[in-house]
C-alpha positions in Angstrom: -17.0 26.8 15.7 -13.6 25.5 14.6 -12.1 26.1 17.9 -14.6 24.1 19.6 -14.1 21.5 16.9 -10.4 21.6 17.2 -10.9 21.1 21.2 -13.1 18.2 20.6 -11.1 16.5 18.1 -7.9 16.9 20.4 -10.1 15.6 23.6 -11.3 12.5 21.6 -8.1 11.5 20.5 -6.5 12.1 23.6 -8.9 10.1 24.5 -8.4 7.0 22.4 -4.4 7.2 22.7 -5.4 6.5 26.7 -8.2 3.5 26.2 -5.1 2.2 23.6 -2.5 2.3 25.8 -4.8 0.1 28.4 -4.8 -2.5 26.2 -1.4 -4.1 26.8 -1.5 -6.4 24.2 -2.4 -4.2 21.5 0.2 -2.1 22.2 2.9 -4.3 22.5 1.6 -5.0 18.9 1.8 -1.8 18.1 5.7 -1.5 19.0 6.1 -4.6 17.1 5.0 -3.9 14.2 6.9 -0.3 14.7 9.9 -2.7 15.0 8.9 -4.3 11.7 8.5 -1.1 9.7 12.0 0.4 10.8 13.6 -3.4 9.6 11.2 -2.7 6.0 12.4 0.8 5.9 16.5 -0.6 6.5 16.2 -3.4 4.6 19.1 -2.5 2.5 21.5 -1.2 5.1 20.9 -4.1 7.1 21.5 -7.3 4.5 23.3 -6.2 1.3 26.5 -7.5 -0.6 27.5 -3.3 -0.8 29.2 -1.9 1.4 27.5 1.2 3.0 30.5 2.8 3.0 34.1 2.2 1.4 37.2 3.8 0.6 38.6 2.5 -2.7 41.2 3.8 -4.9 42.0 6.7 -2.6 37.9 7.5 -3.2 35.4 7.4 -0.5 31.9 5.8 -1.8 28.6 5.0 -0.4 27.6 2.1 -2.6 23.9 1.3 -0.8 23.0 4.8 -1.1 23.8 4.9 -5.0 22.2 2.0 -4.9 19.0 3.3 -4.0 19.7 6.2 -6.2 20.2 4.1 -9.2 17.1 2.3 -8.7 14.7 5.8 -8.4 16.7 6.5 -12.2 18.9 9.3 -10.0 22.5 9.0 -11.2 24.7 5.7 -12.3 27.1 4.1 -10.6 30.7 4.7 -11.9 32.5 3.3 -14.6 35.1 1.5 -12.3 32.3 0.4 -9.8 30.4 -1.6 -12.8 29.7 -4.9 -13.0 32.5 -5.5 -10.2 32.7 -8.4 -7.4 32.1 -5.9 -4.2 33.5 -8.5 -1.5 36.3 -9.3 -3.6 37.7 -5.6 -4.2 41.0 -4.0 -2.4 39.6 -1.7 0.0 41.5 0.8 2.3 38.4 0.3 4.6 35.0 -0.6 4.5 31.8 -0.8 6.3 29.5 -3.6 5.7 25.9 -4.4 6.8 25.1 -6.8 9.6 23.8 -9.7 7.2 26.3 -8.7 3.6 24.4 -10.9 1.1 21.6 -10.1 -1.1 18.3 -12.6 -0.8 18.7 -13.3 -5.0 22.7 -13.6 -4.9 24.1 -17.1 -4.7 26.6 -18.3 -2.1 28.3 -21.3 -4.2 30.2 -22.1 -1.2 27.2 -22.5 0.8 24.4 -24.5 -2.2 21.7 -27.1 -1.2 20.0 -25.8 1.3 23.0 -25.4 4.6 21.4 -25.5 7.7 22.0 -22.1 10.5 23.6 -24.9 12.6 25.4 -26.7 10.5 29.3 -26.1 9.8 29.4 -23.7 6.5 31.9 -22.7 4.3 32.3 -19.1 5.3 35.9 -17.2 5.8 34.7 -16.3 9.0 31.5 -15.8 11.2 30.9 -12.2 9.6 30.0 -14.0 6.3 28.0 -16.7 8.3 24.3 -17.3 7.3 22.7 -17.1 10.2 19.2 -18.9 8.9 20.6 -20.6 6.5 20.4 -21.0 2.6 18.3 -22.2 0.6 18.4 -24.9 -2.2 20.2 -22.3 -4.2 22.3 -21.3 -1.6 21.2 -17.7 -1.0 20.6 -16.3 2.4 17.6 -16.7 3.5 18.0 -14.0 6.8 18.9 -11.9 3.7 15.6 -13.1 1.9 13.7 -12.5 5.6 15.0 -9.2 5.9 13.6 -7.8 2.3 10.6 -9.8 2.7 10.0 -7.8 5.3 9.9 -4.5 2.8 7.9 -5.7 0.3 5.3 -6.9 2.6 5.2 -3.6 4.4 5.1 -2.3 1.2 2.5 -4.2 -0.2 0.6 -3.7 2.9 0.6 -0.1 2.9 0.5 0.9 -0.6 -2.5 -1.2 -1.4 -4.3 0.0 1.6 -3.5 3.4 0.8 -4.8 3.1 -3.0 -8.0 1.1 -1.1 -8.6 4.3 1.8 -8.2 7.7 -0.6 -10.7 5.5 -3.0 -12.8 4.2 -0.1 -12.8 7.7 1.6 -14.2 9.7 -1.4 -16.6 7.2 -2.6 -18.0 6.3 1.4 -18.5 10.3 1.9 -20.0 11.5 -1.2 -22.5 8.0 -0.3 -22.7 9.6 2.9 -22.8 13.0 2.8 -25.0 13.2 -0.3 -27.5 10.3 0.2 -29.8 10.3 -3.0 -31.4 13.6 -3.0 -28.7 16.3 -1.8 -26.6 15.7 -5.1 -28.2 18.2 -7.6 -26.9 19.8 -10.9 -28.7 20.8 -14.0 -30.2 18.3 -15.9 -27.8 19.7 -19.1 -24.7 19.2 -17.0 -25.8 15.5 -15.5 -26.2 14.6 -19.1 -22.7 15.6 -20.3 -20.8 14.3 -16.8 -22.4 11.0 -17.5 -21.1 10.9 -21.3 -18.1 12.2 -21.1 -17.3 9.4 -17.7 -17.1 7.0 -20.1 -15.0 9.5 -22.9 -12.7 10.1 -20.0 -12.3 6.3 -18.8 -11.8 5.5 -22.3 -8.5 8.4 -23.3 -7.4 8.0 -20.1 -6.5 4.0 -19.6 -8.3 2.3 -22.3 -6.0 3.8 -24.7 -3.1 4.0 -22.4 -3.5 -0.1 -21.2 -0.3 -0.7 -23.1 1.8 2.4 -22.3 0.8 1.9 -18.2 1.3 -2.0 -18.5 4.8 -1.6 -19.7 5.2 1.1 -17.2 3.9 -0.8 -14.2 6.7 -4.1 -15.7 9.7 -1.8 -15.9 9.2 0.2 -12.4 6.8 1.5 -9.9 8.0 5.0 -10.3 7.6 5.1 -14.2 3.9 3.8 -13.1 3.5 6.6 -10.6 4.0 9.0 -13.6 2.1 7.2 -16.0 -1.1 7.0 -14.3 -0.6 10.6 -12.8 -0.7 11.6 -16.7 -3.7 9.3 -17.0 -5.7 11.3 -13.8 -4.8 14.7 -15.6 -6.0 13.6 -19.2 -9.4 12.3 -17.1 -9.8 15.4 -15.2 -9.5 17.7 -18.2 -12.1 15.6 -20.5 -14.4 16.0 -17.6 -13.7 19.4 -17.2 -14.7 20.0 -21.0 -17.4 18.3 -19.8 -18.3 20.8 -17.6 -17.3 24.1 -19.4 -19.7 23.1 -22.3 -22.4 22.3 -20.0 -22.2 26.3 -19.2 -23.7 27.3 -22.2 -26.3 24.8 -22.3 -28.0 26.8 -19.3 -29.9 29.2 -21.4 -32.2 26.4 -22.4 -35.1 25.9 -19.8 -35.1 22.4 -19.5 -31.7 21.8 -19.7 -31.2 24.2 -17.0 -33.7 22.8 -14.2 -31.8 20.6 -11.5 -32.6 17.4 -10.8 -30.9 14.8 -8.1 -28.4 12.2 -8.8 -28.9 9.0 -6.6 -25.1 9.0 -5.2 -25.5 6.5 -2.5 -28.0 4.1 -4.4 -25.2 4.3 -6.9 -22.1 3.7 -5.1 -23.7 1.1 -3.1 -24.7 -1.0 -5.5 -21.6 -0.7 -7.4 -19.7 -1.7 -3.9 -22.5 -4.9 -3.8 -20.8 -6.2 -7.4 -17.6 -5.5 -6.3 -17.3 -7.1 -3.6 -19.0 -10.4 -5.1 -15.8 -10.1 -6.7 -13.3 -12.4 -5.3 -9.8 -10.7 -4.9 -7.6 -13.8 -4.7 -9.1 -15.4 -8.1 -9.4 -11.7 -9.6 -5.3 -11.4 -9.0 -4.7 -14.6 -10.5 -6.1 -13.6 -13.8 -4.7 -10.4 -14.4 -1.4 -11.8 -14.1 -2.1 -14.6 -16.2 -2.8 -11.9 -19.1 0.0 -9.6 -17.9 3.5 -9.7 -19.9 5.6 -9.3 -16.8 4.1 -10.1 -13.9 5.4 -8.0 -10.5 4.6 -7.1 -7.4 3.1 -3.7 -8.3 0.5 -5.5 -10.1 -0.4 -7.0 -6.9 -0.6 -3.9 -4.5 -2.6 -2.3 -7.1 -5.2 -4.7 -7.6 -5.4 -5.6 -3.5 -6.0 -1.7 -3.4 -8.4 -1.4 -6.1 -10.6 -4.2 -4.9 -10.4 -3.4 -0.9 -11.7 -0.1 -0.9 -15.4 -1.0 0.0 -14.9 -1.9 3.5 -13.6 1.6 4.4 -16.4 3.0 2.1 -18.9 1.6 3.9 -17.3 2.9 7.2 -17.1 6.3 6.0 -20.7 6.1 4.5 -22.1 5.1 8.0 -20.1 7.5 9.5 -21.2 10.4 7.4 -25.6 9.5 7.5 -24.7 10.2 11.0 -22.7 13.1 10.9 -24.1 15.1 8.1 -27.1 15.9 11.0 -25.4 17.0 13.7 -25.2 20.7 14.3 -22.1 22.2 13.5 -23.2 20.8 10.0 -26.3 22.7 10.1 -24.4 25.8 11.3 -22.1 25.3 8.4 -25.0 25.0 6.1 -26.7 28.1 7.7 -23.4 30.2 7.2 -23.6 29.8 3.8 -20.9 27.1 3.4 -20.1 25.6 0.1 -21.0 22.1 0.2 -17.0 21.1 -0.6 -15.8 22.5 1.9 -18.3 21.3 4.4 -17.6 18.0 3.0 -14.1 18.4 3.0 -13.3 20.7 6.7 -16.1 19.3 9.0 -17.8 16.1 7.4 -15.0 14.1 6.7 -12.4 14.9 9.6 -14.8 13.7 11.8 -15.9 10.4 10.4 -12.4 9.3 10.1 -12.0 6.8 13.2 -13.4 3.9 11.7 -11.0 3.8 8.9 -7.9 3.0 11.0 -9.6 0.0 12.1 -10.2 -0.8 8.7 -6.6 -0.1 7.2 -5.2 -2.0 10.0 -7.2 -5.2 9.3 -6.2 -4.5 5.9 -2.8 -4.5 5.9 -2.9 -7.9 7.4 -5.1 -9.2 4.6 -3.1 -7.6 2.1 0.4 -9.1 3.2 -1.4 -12.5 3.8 -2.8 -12.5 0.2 0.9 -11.3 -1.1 2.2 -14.2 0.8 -0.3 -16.6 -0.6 0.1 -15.9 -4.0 3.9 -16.2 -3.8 3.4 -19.5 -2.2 1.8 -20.6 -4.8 4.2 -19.2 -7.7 2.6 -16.3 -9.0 4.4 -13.9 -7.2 7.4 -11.6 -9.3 10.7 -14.0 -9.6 13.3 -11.4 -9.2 12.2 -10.7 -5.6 11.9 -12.8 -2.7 9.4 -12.7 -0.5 8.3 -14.9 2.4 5.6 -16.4 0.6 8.6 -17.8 -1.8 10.9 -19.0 0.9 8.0 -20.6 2.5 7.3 -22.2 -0.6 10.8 -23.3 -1.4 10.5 -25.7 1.5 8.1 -27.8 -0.6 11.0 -28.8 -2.9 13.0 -29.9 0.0 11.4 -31.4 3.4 14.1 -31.8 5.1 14.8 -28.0 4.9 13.1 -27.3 8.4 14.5 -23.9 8.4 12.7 -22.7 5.1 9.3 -23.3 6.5 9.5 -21.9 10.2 11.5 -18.4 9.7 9.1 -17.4 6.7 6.0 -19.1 8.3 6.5 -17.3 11.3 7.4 -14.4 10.0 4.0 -14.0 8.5 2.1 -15.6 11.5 3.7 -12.9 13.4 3.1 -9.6 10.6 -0.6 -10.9 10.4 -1.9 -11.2 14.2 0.2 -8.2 15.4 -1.9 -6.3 12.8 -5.0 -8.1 13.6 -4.6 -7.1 17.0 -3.8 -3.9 16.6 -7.2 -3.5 14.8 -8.9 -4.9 17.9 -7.6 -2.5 19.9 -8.5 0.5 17.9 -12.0 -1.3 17.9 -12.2 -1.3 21.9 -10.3 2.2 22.4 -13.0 4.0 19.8 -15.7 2.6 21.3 -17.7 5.1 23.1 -19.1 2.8 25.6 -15.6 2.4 27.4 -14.7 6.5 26.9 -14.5 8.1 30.9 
């Protein structure tokens, strides 16, 4: 059965890479955005006042790579290399990036907003600023550049909070419907008290510890919330262990269902009368420190529903077709049915979805910095767009940012259309 599955899978992808590649303009989004990504992924080997690689003192260093080691908390720079002017040092060679400023580091040569065409105060055309500065005199190519990273990052990071939620909510919606989900009537009981237990020990007591987490760095929040997900799993597994011996009494014992889909519908129905936009814009009026993080987590948290629904559809669909049967009949575990033959093949729709969401995501990232309530030490293109307000004749602060997003958003835009053609099994040959 898995081989036949395995065929299948690779003949219907096969087959959607083809009906893709037909649709030139998609495609050429595709390579775009591809283009994007690798600029997000360089961002600091391609516009940094570091040099990626110097010889100083007689000592070889890679400054941008310690860099990024510093910031991950791996290492410190040293002692001689602290707090130092890096275009201003002796070096027996160095190699710089293409654009050697950093978008928050002032050019006070260069202040009030210098045009890209006007003459600037530069010792020669490698220190130029190609696009500019702004009314502060930093670069804005620089700013462009990481701009570019964090709305890749914010992109993907929310969406991929928004699809592993989506994706187990939609399928146990799906797969379980409101009859198929049975347990004993003991153990329903205790996983339904001991929800709110675990919510409760798990962030309600740690709000503080993963709010001051989440304002110092993204890594520290990783690590904070992964201790949060193991304190929730274990209350829920005590849950469980001391619903074993509550099995000797009869009418704790009997099974009963557990409406899953009416459930997790319903709870998408509220969220989604949420709106996202007005629901950022009060947490980080009651955060601290408001940064980006906050942001991506948020989008995530509140984008989920669209991929759930998806997935759900998907799944009330699948869940009768007859290798699901023959799973069933083989004596399968429901898990594993679930997880090897329900879910791998529901997962088309959700690339649409995640693509369509990353363009939402970046274009409420953008709007927000627009608007000021983005993180001040970053720049973003939302913040260079909105620095143009504060000086009209700045023409150069509202099209490289403005089209910069423009761009980001229709490429993924139409990149979700032409997933939406390619899976559509009308046009399959």
């Amino acid at each position: 059965m898995s081989a036949v599955k395995t065929d299948s899978n690779q003949s219907y992808w096969a087959g959607v890479k083809r009906q893709f590649r037909k649709k030139k303009v998609a495609l050429f989004s595709f390579y775009i955005a591809c283009m994007l990504g690798l600029v997000a992924l360089l961002a600091p080997f391609l516009a940094n006042e570091k040099p990626i690689v110097c010889k100083y003192e007689g000592n070889i260093y890679f400054p941008v790579f310690k860099q990024i080691g510093v910031d991950f908390g791996m290492g410190k720079f040293p002692q001689e290399l602290l707090n130092v002017k890096w275009k201003k040092l002796n070096y027996d060679f160095a190699i710089w990036p293409p654009v050697p400023y950093l978008p928050l580091n002032q050019d006070d040569n260069n202040t009030q907003s210098v045009s890209p065409f006007a003459e600037q105060n530069v010792p020669s055309a490698k220190w130029k600023h190609w696009f500019g500065t702004d009314e502060l005199g930093r670069d804005v190519l620089s700013g462009m550049i990481h701009g570019t990273r964090i709305a890749f990052t914010v992109g993907i990071v929310s969406m991929f909070i928004a699809t592993i939620l989506g994706i187990l909510f939609g399928s146990l919606a799906g797969f379980f419907g409101d009859e198929n989900f049975r347990m004993s009537r003991g153990r329903m009981w205790l996983n339904i008290l001991f929800f709110f237990i675990a919510i409760f020990y798990a962030y309600g007591t740690r709000s503080y510890i993963l709010s001051d987490a989440l304002s110092e760095s993204f890594a520290g929040f990783l690590l904070q919330m992964l201790i949060s997900i193991f304190i929730f799993i274990a209350v829920m597994g005590i849950a469980n262990l001391i619903a074993l011996p509550l099995k000797k009494i009869p009418y704790l014992k009997q099974h009963v269902g557990f409406p899953m889909d009416m459930t997790i519908s319903r709870s998408m129905e509220i969220l989604v009368c949420i709106p996202t936009f007005f629901l950022i814009l009060l947490v980080l009026a009651t955060v601290k420190k408001p940064n980006i993080y906050i942001i991506m987590v948020i989008i995530g948290l509140t984008s989920w529903t669209g991929i759930a629904r998806y997935i759900r559809a998907e799944l009330l669909k699948v869940r009768s077709l007859e290798y699901i049967e023959a799973a069933q009949s083989l004596g399968f575990s429901k898990a594993r049915i679930l997880l090897k033959h329900a879910i791998p093949n529901a997962l088309s729709p959700v690339l649409i979805a995640i693509a369509f969401g990353i363009a939402s995501a970046i274009l409420i990232e953008s709007s927000l910095s627009f608007l000021g309530f983005g993180s001040g030490d970053t720049v973003t293109w939302g913040a260079l767009l909105s620095s143009a307000r504060q000086s009209s004749q700045a023409w150069w602060l509202a099209i490289f940012p403005g089209f910069a997003i423009f761009i980001t958003v229709t490429v993924f835009n139409l990149i979700g259309d032409g997933l939406t053609d390619a899976m559509d099994p009308r046009l399959k040959s």
